[in-house]
Steps between C-alpha positions, in 0.01 A plus 500: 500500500565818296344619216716774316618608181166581287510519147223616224498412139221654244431494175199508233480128576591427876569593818712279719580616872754299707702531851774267691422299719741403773490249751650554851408231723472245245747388314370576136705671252341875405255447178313808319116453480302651209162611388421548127208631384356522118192612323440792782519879402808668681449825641728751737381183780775334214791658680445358825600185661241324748603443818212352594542232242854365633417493847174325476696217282796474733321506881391177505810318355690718806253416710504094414851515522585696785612821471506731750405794294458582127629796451362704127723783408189684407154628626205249510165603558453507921176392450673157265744472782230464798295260286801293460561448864132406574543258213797332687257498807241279279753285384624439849158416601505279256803290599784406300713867533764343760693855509423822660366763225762733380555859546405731160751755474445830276695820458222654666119574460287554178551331198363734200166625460205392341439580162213712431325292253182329531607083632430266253364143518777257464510137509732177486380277177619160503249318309380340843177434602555719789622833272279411244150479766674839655502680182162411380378585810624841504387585184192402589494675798654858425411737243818598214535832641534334905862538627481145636382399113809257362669645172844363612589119518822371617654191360844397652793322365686367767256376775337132338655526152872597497566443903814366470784632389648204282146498305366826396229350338446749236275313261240360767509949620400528110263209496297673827514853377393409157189289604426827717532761270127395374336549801684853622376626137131413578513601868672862394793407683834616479746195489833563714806248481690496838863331542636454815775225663357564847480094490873466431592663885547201751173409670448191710259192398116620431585816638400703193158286530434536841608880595653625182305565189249758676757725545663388165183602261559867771783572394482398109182759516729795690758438192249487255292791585574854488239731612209436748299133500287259626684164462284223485637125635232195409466280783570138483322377830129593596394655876344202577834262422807733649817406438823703638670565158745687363172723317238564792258706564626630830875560351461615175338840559781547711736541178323855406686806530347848447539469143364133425209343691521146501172301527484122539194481278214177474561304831142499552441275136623129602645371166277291364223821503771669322543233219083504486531867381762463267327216319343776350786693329640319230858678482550485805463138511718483189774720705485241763871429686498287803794312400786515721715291292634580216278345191717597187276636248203467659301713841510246727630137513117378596622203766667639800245566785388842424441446160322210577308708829423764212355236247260336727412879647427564115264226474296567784446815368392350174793571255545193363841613298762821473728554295744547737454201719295220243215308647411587828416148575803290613563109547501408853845327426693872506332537872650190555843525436496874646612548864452702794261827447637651742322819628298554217278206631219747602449568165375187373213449770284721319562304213356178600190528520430617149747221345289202708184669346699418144534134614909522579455370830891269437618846475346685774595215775903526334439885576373432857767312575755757408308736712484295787873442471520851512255560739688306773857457391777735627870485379557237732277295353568628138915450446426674148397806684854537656763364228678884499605417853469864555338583856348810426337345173378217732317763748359672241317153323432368794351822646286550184342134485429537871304798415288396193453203715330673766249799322529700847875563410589843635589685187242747591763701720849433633494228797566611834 
């Protein structure tokens, strides 16, 4: 792979960086990826085009593909380029990376400078529970004048809403920011729309779930930000329930450069804890996006499983109704008709025990069944688990049920 022919455009409103992106062990035709950014001041950072931001998109996708090298006509940050290959020795660990990890290529050492300027606290905002715990958290946590204090949040076209290219999705984008604008007002936040078609580059089957997105949210924060910061990532799975994702706490750090420090930020809250504390902030709850679908006019569609997972978290923790997902009670009918839970199981033990004090035991015993299922199924057992028929894909599932399965799973460091 080679990345070449950067390009900057700036003005009052946006700035959009892009580069070329050519494939040369794969057969792929050449496509240009781009960044935008709006709603950020531009200073003589403005001028510049990251580096770092292009090759933290693009290793993986070389890397899933096999490429021998990835080659960037420009200087990343050494210290971006090292973290990089010890993420590649995670993911190996993991299983599911059947080719050998490519050679980085760079005109040579450096990359620019820092800047100067004191970091700032900057986040990714995506109306999850996971972004939304993170930020309350922090604010909670760190006083205004901190470094590590959030003023910055992140909101990204092109990852969820708008991945693929034939549906840009521009009203849901709308819908989301509008519902967040609230919410960034009262926390003092300043509210940045990100663009990028990262998603439209060929990938392979869960990829982007599995090993991807970590590096993804990286490199959208390396576009995005143009002086010195702490870039905050919420976590999605808790210490005590691992699972080898694309967004990890022993990978994503490994996306900083000089400049940005990333930090995988709340993986010692298991989910439910966060939805307890959240119960208390009303916007929040009325910024609420779990959705992954996309619900027209509304935040979230309110049936699939993790807007269902999200309603019964909601109850336990005593909010009876949101405005962005209704009543947090749900017939047992929905459960019903919904299918695997995949790896996400984990998350509804806690759960049970505080719905059979509310007398849903029909419920709890269609959740433990699901679990179970999960518990001791494997994609050999689970056809549904392998209908992309891509190997790789297959590893990585299969890999990351074994683990949750057993809670000694050896995410703590690399196997030997």
């Amino acid at each position: 792979m080679i990345i070449r022919d950067f390009g900057l455009i700036a003005n009052s409103d946006a700035r959009v960086i892009s580069a070329t992106v050519l494939w040369e062990d794969c057969g792929y035709p050449e496509q240009e990826l781009t960044f935008e950014t709006r709603g950020c001041e531009l200073d003589r950072a403005a001028s510049q085009v990251s580096a770092d931001a292009f090759l933290t998109a693009c290793f993986p996708l070389a890397a899933a593909h096999g490429e021998a090298r990835i080659r960037i006509e420009a200087r990343p940050c050494p210290m971006l380029v090292e973290g990089l290959y010890t993420a590649h020795a995670w993911w190996t660990s993991w299983g599911g990376m059947p080719f050998p990890m490519p050679a980085i290529e760079t005109p040579g050492k450096g990359g620019r400078g820092t800047a100067a300027s004191d970091p700032r606290g900057v986040a990714f905002l995506s109306g999850g529970v996971d972004s939304l715990h993170m930020l309350m958290r922090n604010h909670r946590l760190y006083r205004e004048e901190d470094p590590a204090y959030i003023r910055d949040a992140l909101f990204i076209h092109g990852f969820d809403i708008g991945k693929r290219a034939r549906n840009a999705e521009e009203e849901r984008f709308r819908i989301a920011l509008r519902h967040l604008e609230p919410l960034a007002a009262e926390a003092g936040l300043r509210l940045i729309s990100c663009r990028t078609n990262l998603r439209h580059l060929p990938s392979k089957p869960d990829f982007w779930y599995y090993r991807h997105n970590g590096a993804a949210l990286a490199a959208v924060g390396h576009a995005a930000i143009l002086g010195r910061a702490f870039l905050f990532i919420g976590a999605s799975h808790d210490i005590a329930n691992p699972v080898p994702i694309g967004s990890h706490p022993a990978v994503d750090g490994l996306f900083s450069s000089q400049r940005v420090t990333v930090i995988h930020d709340g993986a010692r809250h298991a989910r439910l804890e966060k939805v307890c504390e959240l119960a208390s902030w009303p916007t929040a709850l009325a910024a609420l996006r779990v959705c992954p679908a996309n619900p027209g006019n509304d935040l979230n569609c309110g049936v699939c499983e993790k807007c269902l997972r999200t309603r019964l978290e909601l109850l336990v923790a005593g909010v009876e109704e949101t405005p962005a997902l209704g009543p947090s009670l749900t017939p047992i009918e929905l459960w019903d008709n919904l299918g695997p839970v995949g790896d996400r199981a984990v998350t509804y033990e806690g759960l049970l025990a505080p719905l059979r004090a509310r007398g849903l035991t029909a419920l709890c015993e269609l959740l433990e069944r699901k679990i179970k299922a999960y518990r001791e199924g494997g994609a050999s057992r689970h056809p549904e688990l392998a209908r992309d028929g891509e190997d790789g894909a297959v590893e990585m599932r299969r890999y990351c049920m074994a683990a949750v399965s057993d809670m000694a799973a050896s995410t703590s460091g690399p196997r030997q």
